[in-house]
C-alpha positions in Angstrom: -52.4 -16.9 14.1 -48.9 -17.9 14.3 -45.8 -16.4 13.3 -44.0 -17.3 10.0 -41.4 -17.0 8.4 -39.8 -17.4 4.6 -35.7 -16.7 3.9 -35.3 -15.0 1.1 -31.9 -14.4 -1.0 -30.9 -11.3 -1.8 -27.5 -9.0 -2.7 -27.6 -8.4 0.9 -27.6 -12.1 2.0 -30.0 -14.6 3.1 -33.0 -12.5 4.8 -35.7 -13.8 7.2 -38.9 -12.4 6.5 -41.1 -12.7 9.1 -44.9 -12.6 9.3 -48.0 -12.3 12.4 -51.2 -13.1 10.9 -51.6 -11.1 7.7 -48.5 -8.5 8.4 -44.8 -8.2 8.0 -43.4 -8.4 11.5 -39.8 -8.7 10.7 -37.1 -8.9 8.3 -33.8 -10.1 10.2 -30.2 -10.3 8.6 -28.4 -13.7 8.0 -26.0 -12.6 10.6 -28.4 -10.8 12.9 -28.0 -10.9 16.8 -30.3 -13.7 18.7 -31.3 -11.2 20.7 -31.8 -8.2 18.7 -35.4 -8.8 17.9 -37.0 -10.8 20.1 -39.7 -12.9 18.7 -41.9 -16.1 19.7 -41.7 -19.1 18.1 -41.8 -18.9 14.5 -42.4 -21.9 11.8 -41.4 -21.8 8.3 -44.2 -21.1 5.8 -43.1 -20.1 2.6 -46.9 -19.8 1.2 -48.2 -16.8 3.8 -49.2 -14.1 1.2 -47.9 -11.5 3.0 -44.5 -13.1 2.8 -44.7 -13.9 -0.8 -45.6 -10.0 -1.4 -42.7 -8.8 0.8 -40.5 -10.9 -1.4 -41.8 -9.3 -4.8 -41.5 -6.0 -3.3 -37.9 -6.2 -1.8 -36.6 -7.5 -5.0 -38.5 -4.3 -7.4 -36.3 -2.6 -4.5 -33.2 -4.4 -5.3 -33.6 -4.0 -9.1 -34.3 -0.4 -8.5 -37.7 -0.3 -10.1 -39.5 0.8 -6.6 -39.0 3.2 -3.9 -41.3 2.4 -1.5 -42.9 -0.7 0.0 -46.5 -1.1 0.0 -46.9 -3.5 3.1 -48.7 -4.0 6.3 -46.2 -3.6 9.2 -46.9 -4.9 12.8 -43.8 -3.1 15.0 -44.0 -4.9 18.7 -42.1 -2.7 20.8 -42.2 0.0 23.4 -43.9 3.4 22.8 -40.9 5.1 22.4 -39.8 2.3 20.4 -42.4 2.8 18.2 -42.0 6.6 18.0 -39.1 6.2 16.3 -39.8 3.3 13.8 -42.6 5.3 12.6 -40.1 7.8 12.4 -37.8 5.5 10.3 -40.7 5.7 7.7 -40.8 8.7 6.8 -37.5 9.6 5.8 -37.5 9.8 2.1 -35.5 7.3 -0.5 -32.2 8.5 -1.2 -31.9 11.0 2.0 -30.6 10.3 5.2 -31.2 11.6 8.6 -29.5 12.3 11.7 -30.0 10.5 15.2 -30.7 14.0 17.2 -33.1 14.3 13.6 -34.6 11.7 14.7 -34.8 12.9 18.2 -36.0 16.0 17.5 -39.1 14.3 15.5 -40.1 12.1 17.8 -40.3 15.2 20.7 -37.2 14.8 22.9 -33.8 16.4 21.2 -31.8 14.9 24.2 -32.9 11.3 23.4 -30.5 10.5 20.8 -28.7 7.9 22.6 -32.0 6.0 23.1 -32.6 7.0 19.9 -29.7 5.0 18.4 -30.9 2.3 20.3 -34.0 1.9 19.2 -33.0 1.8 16.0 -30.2 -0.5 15.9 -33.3 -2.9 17.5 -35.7 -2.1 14.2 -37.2 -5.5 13.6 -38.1 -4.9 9.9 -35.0 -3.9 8.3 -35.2 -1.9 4.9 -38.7 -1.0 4.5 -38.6 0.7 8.2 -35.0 2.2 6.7 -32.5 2.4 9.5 -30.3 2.3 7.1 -31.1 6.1 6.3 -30.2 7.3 9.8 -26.0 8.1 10.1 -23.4 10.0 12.2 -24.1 13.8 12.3 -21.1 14.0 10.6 -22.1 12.2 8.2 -20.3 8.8 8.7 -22.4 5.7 8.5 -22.1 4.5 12.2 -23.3 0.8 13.0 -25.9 -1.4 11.1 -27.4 -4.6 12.4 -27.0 -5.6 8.8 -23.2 -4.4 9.0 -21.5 -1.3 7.3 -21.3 -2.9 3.9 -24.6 -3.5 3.3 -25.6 -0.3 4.7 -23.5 1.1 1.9 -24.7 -1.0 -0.5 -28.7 0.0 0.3 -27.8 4.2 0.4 -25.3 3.6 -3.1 -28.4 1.7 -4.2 -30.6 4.5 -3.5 -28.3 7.1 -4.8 -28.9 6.2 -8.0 -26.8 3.3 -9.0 -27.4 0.1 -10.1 -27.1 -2.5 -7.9 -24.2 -4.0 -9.7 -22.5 -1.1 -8.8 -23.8 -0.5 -5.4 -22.4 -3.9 -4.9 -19.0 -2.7 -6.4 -18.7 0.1 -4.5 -19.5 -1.4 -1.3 -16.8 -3.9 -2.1 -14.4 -0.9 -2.0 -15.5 0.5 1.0 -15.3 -2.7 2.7 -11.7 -3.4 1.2 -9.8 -0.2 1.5 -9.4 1.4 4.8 -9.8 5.1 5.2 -6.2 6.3 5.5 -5.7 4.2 2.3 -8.5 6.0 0.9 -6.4 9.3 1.2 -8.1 9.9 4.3 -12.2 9.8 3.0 -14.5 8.6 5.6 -17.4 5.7 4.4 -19.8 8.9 4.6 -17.8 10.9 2.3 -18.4 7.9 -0.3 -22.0 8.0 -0.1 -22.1 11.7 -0.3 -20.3 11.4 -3.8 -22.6 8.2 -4.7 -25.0 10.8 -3.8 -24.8 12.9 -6.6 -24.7 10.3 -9.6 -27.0 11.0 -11.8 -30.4 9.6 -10.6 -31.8 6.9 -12.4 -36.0 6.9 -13.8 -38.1 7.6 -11.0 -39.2 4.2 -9.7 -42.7 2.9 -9.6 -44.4 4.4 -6.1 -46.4 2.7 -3.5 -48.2 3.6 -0.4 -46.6 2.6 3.2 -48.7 1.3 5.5 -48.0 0.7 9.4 -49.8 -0.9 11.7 -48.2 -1.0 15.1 -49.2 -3.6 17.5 -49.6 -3.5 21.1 
């Protein structure tokens, strides 16, 4: 079966959710690389049920209403590629992870470097969270989606609404850091980190199936 594909909008821009057969095989930003993902040729088909699920689901994320995404996945990558995407999914909602973490699960501590490239090349964005994975020190580094919506998603999981999410990430993208009396962009989420958490969303299972 061919690929598909359906845009979707969101409070994180237009997204391309992308489909092979039966399972989600990408979701690309509106200003994502060319090249980042590579992919064959893809029509649109807004009526693939996989698609239409991946909507639903993504928007219960963006209302804050669910926590996990209960999808078929269908990574195409290398091994070690695919090391750490599976990786990616397992790093809880709300906490973040290292990239020597990261390293250290997929069972090579020195890889950390390839680690961060691996992930920056994540073809399905959000539900495989890359957005989780920051600086050891805790600053946000790069995001293929760029820096303010990777604060937007961690604000979002930290427990506030996405109306202020989206306020907050306004800030950060706004106000430098020596005008922020010298607070980095991971000092931010660390104090959107300890908001009061909001009603346990509903819970789903996470399924991955990753192709060859």
């Amino acid at each position: 079966m061919t690929y598909a594909y359906k845009l979707m909008k969101s409070p994180v821009g237009e997204l391309k959710l992308v489909a092979n057969g039966n399972r989600l095989a990408a979701i690309l930003w509106e200003n994502d690389k060319p090249n980042r993902v590579r992919l064959p040729e893809i029509i649109e088909a807004d009526d693939r049920p996989i698609l239409i699920e991946t909507e639903r689901q993504l928007n219960e994320y963006f209302a804050g209403t669910r926590d996990r995404f209960d999808l078929e996945l269908d990574f195409q990558g290398t091994d070690f590629q695919k090391k750490v995407w599976a990786a990616l999914l397992t790093i809880p909602f709300g906490e973040t992870r290292s990239y020597s973490d990261i390293a250290t699960q997929v069972g090579n501590i020195n890889a950390v470097r390839a680690v961060g490239a691996a992930n920056g090349r994540n073809p399905i964005s959000i539900v495989a969270p890359c957005h989780r994975v920051i600086g050891a020190s805790g600053d946000l580094t790069g995001f293929a989606g760029g820096l303010t919506n990777k604060m937007f998603l961690l604000s979002l999981e930290a427990g506030q609404t996405s109306l202020e999410a989206a306020a907050d990430s306004n800030a950060a993208e706004a106000t430098t850091p020596a005008a922020a009396s010298g607070a980095t962009p991971g000092t931010v989420v660390k104090e959107a980190a300890v908001k009061q958490a909001r009603p346990a969303p509903s819970r789903g299972t996470q399924h991955s199936l990753f192709g060859n």
